[in-house]
N, C-alpha and C positions, 0 to 999 in steps of 0.2 A: 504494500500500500504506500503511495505513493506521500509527501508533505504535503500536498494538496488536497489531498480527497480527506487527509487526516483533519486537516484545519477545516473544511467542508464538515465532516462528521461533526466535530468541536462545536461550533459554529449553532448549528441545528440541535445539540442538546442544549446549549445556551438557551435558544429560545425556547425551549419545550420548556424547561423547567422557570423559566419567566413566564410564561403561562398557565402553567399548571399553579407557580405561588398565585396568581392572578385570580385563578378559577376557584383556591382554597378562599382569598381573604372573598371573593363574591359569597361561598358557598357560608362563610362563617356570620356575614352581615348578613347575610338570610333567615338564615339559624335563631338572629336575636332575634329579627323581627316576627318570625314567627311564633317566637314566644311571648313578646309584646301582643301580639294580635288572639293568640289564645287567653293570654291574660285576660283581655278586652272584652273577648268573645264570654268568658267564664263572666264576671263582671256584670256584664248588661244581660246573659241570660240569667246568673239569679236574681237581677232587678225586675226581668219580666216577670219572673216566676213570683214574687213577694209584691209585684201590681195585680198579677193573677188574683192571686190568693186574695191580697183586699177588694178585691174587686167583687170575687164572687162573697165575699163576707160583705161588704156594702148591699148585695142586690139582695140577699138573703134577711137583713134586717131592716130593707126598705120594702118589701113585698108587702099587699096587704091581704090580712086572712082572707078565709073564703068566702066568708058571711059579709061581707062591706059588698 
């Protein structure tokens, strides 16, 4: 193998591995945010779930008996 083809090779894992660090830090800011977003997710669905809840405890104490 020739100095050329070696510095060619060299060359080409330089950049793989500048890509690959590149594709890690993407692959890692992804990672938080979707842990921010589940957080979020987790959050606002037990806030629906505890509107749920008063909600139907509101219609249940606003009904009026049978007899009216």
């Amino acid at each position: 193998m020739n100095q050329e083809a070696l510095e060619q090779i060299q060359i080409k894992i330089a950049y793989l591995e500048r890509a690959n660090a590149d594709l890690s830090d993407v692959v890692f800011r992804q990672q938080l945010e979707i842990r921010a977003l589940d957080a979020r997710i987790k959050e606002v669905s037990e806030r629906l779930a505890a509107a749920q809840a008063e909600d139907r405890q509101r219609s249940a104490d606003d009904e009026r008996p049978p007899h009216y």
